[in-house]
Each structure stands twice: as C-alpha cells, then as structure tokens.
NUPA-352527 format. One line per 10 residues: number of its first residue (from 1); their letters; for each residue x, y negated, z negated of N, C-alpha, C. Coordinates in pm, whole numbers, plus 50000, padded with zeros to 5 digits. Example, Ala and Ser with C-alpha at 12.3 -4.5 7.8 and 13.67 -1.06 7.14 Angstrom:
NUPA-352527
1	as	51319,50569,49220,51230,50450,49220,51320,50330,49220 | 51285,50225,49292,51367,50106,49286,51290,49997,49213 $
end
This chain:
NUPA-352527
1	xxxxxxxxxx	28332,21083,47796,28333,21230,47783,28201,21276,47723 | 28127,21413,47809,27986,21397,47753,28033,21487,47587 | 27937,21435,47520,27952,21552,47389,27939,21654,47331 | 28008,21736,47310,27967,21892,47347,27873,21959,47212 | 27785,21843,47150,27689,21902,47055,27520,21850,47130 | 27583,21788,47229,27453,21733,47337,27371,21816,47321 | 27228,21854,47378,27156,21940,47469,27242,22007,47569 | 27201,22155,47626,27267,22201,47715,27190,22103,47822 | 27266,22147,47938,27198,22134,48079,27113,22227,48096 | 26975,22206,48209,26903,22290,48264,26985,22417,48309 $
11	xxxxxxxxxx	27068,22425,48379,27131,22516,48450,27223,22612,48377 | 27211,22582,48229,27296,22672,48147,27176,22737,48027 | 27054,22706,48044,26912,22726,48001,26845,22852,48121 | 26919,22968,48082,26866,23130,48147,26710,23150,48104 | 26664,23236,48194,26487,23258,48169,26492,23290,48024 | 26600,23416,48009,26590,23473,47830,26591,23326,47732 | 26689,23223,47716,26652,23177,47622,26547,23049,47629 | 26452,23015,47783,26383,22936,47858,26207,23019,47761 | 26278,23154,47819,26136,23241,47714,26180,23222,47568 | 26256,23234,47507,26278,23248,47341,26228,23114,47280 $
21	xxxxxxxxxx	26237,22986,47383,26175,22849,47360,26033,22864,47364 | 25997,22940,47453,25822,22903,47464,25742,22986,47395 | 25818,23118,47291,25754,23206,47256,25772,23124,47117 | 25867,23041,47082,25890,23004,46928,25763,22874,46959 | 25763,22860,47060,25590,22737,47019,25468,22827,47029 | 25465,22914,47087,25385,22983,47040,25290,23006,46961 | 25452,23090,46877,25446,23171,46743,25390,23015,46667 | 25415,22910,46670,25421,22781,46571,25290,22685,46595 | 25230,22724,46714,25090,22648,46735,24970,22709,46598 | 24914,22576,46615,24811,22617,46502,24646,22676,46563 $
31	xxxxxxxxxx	24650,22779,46537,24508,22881,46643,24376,22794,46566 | 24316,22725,46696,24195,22681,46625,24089,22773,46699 | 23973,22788,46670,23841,22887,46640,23697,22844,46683 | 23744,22715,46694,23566,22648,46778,23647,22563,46814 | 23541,22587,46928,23389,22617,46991,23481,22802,47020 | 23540,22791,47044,23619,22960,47052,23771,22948,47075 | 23831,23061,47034,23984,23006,46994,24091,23009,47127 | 24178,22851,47073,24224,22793,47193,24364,22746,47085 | 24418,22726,47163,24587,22636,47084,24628,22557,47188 | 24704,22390,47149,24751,22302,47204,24904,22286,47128 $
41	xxxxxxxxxx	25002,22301,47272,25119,22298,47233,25197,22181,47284 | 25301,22102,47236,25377,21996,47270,25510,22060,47212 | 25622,21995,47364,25768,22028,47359,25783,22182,47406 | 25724,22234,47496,25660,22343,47576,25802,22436,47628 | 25935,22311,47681,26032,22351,47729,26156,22227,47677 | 26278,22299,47630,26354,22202,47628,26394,22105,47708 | 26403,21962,47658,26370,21825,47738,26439,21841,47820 | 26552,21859,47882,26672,21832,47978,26602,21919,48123 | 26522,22076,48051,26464,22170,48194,26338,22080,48187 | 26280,22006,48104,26156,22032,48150,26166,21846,48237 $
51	xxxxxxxxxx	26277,21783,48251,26303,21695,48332,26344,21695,48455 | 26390,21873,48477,26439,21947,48587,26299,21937,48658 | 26252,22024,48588,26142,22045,48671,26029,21978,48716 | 26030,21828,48681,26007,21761,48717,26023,21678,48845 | 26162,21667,48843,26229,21666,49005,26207,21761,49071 | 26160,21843,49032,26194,21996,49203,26060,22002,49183 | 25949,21962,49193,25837,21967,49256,25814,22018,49388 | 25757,22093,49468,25765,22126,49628,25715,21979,49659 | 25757,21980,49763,25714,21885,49857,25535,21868,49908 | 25505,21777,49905,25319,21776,49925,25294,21842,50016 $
61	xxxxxxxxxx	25369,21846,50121,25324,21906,50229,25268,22068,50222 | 25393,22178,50136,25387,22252,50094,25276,22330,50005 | 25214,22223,49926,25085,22266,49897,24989,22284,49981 | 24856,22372,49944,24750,22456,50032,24649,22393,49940 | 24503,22335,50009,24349,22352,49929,24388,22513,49852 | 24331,22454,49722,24298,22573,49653,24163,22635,49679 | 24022,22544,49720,23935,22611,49730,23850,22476,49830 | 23878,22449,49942,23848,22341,50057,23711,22365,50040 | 23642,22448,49999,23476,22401,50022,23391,22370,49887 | 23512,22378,49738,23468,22368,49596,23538,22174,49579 $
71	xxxxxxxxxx	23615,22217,49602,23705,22086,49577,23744,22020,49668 | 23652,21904,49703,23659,21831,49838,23632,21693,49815 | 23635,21601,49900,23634,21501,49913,23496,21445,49994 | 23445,21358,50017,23262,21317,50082,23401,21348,50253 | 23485,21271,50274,23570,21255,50378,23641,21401,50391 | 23620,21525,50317,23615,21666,50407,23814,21712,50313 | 23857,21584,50260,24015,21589,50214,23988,21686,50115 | 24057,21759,50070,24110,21858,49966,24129,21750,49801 | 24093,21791,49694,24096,21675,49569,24204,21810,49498 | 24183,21939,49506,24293,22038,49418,24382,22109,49570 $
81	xxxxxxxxxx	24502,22109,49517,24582,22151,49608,24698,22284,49545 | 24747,22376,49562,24770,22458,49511,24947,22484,49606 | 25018,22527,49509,25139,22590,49517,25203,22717,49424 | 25139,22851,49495,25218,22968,49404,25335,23024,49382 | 25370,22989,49295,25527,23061,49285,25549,23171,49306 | 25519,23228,49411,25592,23350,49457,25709,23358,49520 | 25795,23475,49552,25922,23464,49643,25865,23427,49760 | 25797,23417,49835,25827,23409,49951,25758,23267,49975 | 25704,23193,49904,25688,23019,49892,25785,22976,49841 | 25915,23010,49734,25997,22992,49668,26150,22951,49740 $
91	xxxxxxxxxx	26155,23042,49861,26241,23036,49978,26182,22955,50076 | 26132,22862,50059,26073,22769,50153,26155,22612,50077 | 26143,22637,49948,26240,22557,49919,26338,22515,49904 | 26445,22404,49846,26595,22373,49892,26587,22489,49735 | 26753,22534,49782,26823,22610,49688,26782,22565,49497 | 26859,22471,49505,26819,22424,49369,26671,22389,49283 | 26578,22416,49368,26458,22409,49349,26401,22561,49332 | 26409,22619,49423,26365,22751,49406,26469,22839,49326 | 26600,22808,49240,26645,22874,49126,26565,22820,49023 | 26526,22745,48980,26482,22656,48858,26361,22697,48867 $
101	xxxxxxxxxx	26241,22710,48944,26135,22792,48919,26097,22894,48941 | 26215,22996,48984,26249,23151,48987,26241,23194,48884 | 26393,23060,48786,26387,23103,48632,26255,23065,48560 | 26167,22993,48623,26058,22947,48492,25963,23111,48535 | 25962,23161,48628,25826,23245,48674,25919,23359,48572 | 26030,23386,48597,26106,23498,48456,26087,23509,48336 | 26078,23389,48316,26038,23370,48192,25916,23372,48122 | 25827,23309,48231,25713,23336,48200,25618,23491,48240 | 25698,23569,48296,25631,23690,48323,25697,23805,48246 | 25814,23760,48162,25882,23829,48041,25713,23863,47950 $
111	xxxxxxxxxx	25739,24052,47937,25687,24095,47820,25613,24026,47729 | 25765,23991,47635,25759,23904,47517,25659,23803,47512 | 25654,23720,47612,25620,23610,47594,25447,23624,47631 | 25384,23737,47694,25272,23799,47698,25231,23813,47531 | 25301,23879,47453,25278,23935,47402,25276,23873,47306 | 25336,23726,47272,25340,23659,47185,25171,23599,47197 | 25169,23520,47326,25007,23477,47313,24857,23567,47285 | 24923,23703,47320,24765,23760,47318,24804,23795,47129 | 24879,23793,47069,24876,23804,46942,24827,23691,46901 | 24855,23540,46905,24822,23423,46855,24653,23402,46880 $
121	xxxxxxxxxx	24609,23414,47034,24471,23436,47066,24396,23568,47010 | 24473,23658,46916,24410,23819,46889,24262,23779,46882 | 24208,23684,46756,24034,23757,46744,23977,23755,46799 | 23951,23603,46936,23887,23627,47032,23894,23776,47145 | 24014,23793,47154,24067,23904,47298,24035,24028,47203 | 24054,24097,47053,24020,24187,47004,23836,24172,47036 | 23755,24093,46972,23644,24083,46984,23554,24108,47169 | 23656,24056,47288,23574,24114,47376,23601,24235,47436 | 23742,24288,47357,23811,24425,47431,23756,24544,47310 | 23667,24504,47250,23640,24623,47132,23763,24647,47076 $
131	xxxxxxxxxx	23906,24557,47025,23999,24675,46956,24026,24632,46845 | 24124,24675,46798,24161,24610,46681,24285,24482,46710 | 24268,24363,46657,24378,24255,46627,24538,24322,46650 | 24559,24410,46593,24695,24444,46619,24722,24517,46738 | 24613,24556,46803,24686,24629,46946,24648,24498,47062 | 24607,24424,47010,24517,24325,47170,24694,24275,47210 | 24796,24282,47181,24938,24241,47260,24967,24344,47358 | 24895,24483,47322,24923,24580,47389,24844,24642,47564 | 24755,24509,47534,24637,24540,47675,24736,24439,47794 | 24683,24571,47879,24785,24523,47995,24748,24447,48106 $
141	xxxxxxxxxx	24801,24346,48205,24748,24233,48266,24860,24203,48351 | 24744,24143,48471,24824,24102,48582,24865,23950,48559 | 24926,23858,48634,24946,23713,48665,24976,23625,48762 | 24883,23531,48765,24878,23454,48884,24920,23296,48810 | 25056,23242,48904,25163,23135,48880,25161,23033,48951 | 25055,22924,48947,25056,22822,49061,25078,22635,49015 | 25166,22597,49086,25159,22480,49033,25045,22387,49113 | 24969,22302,49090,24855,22249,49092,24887,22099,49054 | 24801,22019,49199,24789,21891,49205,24644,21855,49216 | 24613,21758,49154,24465,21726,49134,24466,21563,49144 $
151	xxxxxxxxxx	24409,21550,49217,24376,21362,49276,24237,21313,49287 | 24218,21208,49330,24111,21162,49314,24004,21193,49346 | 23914,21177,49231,23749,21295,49257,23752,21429,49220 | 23889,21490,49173,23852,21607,49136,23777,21598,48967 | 23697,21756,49008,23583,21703,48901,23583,21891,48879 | 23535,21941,48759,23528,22053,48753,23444,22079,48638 | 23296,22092,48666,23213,22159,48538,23246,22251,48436 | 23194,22263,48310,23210,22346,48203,23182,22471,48255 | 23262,22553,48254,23283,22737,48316,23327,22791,48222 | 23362,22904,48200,23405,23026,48121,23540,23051,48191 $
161	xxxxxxxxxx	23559,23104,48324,23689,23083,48378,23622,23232,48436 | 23565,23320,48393,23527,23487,48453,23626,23557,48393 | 23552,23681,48422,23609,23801,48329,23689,23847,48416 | 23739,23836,48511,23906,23870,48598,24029,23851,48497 | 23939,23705,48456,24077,23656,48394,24084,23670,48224 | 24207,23706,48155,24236,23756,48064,24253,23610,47964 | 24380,23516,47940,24361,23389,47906,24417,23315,47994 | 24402,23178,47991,24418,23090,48090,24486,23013,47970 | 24630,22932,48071,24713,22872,47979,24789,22794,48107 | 24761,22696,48097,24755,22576,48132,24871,22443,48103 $
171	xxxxxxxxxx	25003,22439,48157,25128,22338,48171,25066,22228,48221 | 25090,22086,48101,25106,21981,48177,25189,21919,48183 | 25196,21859,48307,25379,21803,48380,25347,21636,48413 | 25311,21610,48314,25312,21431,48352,25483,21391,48325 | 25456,21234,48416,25608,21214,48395,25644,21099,48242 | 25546,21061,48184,25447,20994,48070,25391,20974,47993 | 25338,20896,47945,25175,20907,47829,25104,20816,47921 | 25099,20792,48050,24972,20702,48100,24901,20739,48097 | 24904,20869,48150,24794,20960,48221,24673,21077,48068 | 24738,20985,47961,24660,21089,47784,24510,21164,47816 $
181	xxxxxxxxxx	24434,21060,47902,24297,21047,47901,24290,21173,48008 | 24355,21237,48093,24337,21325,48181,24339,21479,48156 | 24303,21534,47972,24300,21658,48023,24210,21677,48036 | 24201,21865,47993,24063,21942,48019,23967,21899,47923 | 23879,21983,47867,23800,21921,47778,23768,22076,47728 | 23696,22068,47572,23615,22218,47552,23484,22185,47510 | 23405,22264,47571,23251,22260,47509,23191,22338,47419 | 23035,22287,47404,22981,22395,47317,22840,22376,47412 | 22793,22464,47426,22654,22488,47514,22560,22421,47490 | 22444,22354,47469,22354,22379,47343,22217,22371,47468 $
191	xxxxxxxxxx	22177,22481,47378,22035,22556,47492,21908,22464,47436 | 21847,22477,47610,21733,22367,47563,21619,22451,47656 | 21494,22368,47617,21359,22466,47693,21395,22490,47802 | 21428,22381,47945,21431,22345,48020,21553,22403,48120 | 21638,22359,48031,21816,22331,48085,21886,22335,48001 | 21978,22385,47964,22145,22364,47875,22210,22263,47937 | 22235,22155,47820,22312,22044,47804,22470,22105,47736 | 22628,21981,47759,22706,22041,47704,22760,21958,47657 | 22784,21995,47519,22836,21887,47405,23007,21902,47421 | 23090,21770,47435,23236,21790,47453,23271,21791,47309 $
201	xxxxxxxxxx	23371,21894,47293,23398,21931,47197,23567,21873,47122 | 23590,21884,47239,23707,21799,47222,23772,21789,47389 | 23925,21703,47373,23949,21673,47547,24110,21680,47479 | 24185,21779,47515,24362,21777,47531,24425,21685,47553 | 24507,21592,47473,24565,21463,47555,24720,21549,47653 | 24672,21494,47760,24737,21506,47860,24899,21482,47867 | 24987,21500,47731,25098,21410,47742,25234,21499,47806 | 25314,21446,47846,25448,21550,47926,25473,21644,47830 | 25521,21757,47884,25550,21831,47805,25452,21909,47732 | 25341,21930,47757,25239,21971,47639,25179,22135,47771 $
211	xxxxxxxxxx	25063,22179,47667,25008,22280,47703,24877,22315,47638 | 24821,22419,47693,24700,22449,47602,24653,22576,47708 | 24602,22671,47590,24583,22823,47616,24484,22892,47511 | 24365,22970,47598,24244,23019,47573,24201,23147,47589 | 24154,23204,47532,24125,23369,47590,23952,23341,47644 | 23983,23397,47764,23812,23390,47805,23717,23470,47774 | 23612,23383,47775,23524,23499,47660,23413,23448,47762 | 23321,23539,47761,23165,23490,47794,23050,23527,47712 | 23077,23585,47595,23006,23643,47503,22889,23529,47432 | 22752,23560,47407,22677,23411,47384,22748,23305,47283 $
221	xxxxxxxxxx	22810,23367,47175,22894,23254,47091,23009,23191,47116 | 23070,23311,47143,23202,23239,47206,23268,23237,47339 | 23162,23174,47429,23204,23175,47622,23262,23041,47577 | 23383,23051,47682,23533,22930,47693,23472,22849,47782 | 23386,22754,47748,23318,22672,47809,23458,22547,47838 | 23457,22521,47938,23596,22410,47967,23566,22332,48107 | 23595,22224,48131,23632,22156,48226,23687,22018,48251 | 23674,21914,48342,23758,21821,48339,23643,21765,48450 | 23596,21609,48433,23535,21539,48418,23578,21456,48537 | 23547,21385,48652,23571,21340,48762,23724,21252,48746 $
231	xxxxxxxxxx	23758,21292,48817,23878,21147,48808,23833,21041,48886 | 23797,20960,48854,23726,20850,48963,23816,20728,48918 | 23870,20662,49030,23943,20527,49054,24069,20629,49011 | 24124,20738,49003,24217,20752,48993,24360,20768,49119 | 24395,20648,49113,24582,20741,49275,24634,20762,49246 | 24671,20848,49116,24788,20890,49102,24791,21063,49138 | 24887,21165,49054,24881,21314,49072,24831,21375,48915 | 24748,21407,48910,24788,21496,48785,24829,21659,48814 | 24933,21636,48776,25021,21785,48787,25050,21889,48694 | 24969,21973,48721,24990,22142,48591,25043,22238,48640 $
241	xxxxxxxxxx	25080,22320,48630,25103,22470,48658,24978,22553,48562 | 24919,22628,48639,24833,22740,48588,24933,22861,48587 | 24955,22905,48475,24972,23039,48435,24845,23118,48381 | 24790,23206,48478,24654,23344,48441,24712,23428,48402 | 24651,23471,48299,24684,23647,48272,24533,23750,48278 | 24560,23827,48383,24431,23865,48452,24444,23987,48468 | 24344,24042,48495,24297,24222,48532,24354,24274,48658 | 24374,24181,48748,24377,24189,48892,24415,24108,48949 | 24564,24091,48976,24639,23995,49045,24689,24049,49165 | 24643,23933,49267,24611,23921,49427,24819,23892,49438 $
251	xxx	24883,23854,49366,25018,23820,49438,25120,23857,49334 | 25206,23925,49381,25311,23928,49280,25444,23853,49248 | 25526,23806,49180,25548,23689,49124,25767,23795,49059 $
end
C-alpha cells in the first residue's frame, strides 16, 4: 500500500502549486554580482514532476535547427535543435505529454513567478531600465519557451544574449551527474590593444534538476558575457529548456 505521507504524484502537482515551488527557489537562491548578477538554483521542481518530465520529452524527430547556418556541423547536420512549447507543437504530442508541459508553460508564464525573478535580479535590471529596485518586477515582458537539445560540436562564444531579451533563465534536464562538466560558463572581458581576451569566470555544474538565471546587460561593466565551450567527443544529449523573458515575443505560449 503506497504511503499516504509519500510525495504527491506529478499529476496531482497543478501549475499553481508547480509555480509556488519554483518561486520559493527563487525567493531562496543566493544573488551573486560578478562578473554581473546571475543565481544558480538546484531542486528547480519537485522530484516525482521533474522525473515526469523527463519521460515526455518530444520525440527527436519533432525538434527543428534552431539556427542551421550558426549551429552546424563541417557535415551540414544541425549541433542545437529546438522544440517550443507552444499549443500548437504541444498537440502534436501523445496526450500525457502535452498535459505535463502545458502545466509547466502555466506555470512558468504565471505573473508571480515573473515577478519573483526580476525582484531577485533587481540591481542589474533597475540599473539598465533607469528605475528604481522596487518597481523593476513591474516592467513588462514577453516569453519565449523552448526545450533545447545540444550534441556534438555545439560550441557557443561569450555573448551578452541582446537587448530583445530581458533575463535568460536556463533549465537543466540531465538524467544524472555525468554530464557536471557541461554547463554554460560566465565571463569577464578583459580589453587588450589588439583584441579582447575572455577570462572564465566561473562554469554551472550541469546537475538534474538545477538552473541558472541572468538579467542581460550590455553596459561596459556589466555585459552578461556567457557561453559554452565546444562539446567535442561528446554522444550524448544535453537537454535544457530556455525560458526568455523579452521585449518582443515572436510566439505565444
């Protein structure tokens, strides 16, 4: 007989209290400030959904090149592959798949849960919006919801991310700790006569369940210098969901 002080099941885990989980890590991450302010979160979703969602992955096929002439292969193959959670990719999937990340896109496009991060990120997002710390929860933004596969050779230089985008916050869905060595990385610029070199500042360990979220800045001190470093000899998937919060969102969700 299972025990009824268990964990719930995924399926009794509604967007409302799916959001009340991700806003209390949030609220509980510790805001660090250099190279410019970023937070790394672990236990992102309670274990039982976030094992759900693990299984209901779309099918490979289902994914699209995110950008076939940025992210390619010498052999012409796609290295980032992209799947947006919108309704109408969502109904492409079996039933039980497209409820379970119906409820994650609810949750994650809940108010609240906006409003929790641009408070935690305030000094950076006050500092490039001219306002004050206590209204930057109140600036308003679009969002773009894609889950993302990245294989061998993908490689992505230190960028800022552009001023479209508001912060970038970043799910990782390993099934593991093999894969630690695979996150992003943060930089710091450092200007030279010639050329700017970029000092790694630190690199996210990649472990299930975890996250990490940035407000983009391009300002000379604090541009969100970030990227992720070739995967070479790698066959496996590394699998994220990008959640953007942006000025101007191309799909609605």
């Amino acid at each position: 007989m299972q025990d009824v002080l268990s964990e719930p099941r995924a399926e009794v885990w509604g967007a409302v209290p799916v959001r009340n989980h991700l806003i209390n890590v949030v609220n509980a991450a510790q805001l660090e400030r250099e190279p410019f302010c970023h937070i790394y979160m672990q236990g992102m979703f309670p274990s039982e959904v976030y094992s759900q969602l693990l299984r209901n992955f779309p099918p490979k096929d289902l994914y699209t090149p995110l950008n076939p002439r940025k992210w390619v292969r010498a052999d012409g193959t796609s290295t980032r592959d992209k799947f947006f959670l919108t309704p109408d990719n969502l109904a492409r999937l079996p039933a039980e798949s497209a409820g379970l990340w119906s409820m994650f896109v609810r949750a994650v496009t809940d108010d609240q849960f906006k409003r929790a991060i641009f408070a935690k990120l305030a000094p950076d997002l006050a500092a490039r919006f001219g306002v004050a710390e206590d209204v930057v929860p109140d600036i308003e933004c679009g969002q773009e919801i894609m889950l993302v596969r990245d294989t061998e050779d993908y490689v992505i230089k230190p960028h800022p991310d552009g001023l479209n985008k508001y912060v970038t916050f970043q799910f990782y869905l390993p099934s593991d700790d093999s894969q630690l060595e695979l996150g992003t990385s943060l930089f710091r610029r450092q200007r030279k006569i010639f050329r700017s070199t970029f000092e790694e500042v630190k690199r996210f360990p990649f472990r299930p369940n975890s996250a990490y979220a940035f407000p983009v800045s391009e300002s000379p001190d604090r541009t969100s210098w970030h990227g992720r470093e070739r995967l070479t000899g790698f066959k496996g998937v590394r699998n994220t969901l990008m959640l953007l919060f942006q000025k101007v969102a191309p799909r609605s969700y």
